[in-house]
C-alpha positions as protocol buffer text, in pm:
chain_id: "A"
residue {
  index: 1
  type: UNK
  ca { x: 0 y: 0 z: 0 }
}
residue {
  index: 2
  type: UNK
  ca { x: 302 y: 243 z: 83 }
}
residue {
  index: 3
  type: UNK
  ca { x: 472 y: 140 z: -192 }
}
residue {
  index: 4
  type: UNK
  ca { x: 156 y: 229 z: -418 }
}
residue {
  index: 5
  type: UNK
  ca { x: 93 y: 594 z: -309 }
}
residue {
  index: 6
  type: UNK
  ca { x: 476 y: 632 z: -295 }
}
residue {
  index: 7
  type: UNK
  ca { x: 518 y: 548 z: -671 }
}
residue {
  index: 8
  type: UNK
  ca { x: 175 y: 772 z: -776 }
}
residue {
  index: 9
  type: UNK
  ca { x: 456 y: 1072 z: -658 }
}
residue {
  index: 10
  type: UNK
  ca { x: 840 y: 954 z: -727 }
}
residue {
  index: 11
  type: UNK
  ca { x: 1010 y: 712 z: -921 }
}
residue {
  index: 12
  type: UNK
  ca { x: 1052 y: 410 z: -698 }
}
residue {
  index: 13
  type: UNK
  ca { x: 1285 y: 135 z: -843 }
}
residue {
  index: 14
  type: UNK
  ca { x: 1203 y: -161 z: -589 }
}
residue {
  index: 15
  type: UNK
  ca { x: 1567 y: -379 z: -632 }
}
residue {
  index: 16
  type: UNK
  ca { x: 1547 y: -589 z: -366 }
}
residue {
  index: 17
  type: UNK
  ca { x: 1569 y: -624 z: 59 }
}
residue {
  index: 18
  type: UNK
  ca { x: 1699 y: -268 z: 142 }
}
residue {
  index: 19
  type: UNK
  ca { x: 2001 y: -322 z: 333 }
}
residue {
  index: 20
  type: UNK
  ca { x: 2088 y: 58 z: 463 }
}
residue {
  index: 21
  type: UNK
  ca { x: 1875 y: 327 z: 437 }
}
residue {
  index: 22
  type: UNK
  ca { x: 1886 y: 703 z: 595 }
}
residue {
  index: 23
  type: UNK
  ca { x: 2183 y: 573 z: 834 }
}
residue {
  index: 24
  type: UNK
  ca { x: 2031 y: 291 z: 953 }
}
residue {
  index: 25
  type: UNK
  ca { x: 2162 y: -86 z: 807 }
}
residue {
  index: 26
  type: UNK
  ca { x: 1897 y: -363 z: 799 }
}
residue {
  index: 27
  type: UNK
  ca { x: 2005 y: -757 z: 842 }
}
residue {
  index: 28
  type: UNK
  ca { x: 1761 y: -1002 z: 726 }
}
residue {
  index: 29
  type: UNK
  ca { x: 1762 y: -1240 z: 969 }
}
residue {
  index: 30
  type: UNK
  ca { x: 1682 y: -1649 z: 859 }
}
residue {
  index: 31
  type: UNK
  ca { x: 1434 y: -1691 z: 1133 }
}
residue {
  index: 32
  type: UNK
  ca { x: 1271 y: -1390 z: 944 }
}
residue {
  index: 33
  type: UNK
  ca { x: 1374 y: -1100 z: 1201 }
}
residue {
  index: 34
  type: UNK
  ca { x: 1507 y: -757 z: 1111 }
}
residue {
  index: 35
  type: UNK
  ca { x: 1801 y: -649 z: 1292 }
}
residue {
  index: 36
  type: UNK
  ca { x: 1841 y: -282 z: 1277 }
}
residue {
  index: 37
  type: UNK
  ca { x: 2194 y: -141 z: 1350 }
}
residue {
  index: 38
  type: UNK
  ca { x: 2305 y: 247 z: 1326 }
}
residue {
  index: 39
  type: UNK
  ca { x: 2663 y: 218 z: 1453 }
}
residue {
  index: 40
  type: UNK
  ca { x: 2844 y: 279 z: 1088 }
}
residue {
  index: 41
  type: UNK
  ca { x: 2612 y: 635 z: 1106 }
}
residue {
  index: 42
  type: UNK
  ca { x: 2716 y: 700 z: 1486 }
}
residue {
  index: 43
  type: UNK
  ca { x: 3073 y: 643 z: 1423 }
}
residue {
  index: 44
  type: UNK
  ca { x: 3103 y: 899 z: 1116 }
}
residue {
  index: 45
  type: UNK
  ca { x: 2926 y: 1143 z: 1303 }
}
residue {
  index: 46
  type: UNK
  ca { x: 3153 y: 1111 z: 1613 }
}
residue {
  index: 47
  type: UNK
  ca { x: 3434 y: 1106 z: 1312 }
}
residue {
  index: 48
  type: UNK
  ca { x: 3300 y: 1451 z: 1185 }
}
residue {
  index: 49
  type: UNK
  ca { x: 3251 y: 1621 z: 1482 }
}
residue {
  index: 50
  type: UNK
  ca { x: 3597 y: 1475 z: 1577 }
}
residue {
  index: 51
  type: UNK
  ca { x: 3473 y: 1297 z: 1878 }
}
residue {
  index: 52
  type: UNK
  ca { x: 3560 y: 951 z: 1826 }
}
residue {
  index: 53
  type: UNK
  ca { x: 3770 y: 910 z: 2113 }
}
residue {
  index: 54
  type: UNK
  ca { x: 3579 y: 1083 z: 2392 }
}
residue {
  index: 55
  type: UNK
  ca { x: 3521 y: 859 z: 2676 }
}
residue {
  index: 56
  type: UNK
  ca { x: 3179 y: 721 z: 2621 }
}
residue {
  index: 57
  type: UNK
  ca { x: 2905 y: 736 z: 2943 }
}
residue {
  index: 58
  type: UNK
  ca { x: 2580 y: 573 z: 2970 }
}
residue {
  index: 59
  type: UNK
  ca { x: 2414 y: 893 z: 3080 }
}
residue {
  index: 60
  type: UNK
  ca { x: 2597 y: 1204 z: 3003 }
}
residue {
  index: 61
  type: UNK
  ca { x: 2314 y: 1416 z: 3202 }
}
residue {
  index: 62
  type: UNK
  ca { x: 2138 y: 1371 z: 3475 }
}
residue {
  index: 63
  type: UNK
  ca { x: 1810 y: 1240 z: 3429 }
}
residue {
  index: 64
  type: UNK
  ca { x: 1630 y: 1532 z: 3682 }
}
residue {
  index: 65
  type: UNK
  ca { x: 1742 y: 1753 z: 3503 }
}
């Protein structure tokens, strides 16, 4: 249904199983689960912003705040 009212306004060329798309890569799992992963997008943003080695914390504010 998407897919329908998607191609009524752009050209759609429907390859396949998407495997990344906006940032986000998609494994097809064999018992038929998705496993959606963004770390290849979180890494070249912390590479842009030239962050990659910061020292990572689980909660950089504090939450009653």
């Amino acid at each position: 249904m998407v897919k329908k009212k998607l191609k009524e306004f752009y050209l759609i060329i429907d390859s396949s199983q998407v495997d990344k798309l906006l940032g986000i890569c998609f494994t097809w799992r064999k018992d038929r689960s998705i496993y959606l992963d963004q770390q290849s997008y979180v890494s070249q943003i912390l590479e842009e912003f030239r962050m990659a080695n910061c020292k990572p914390s689980h909660m950089p504010i504090s939450p009653s705040i």
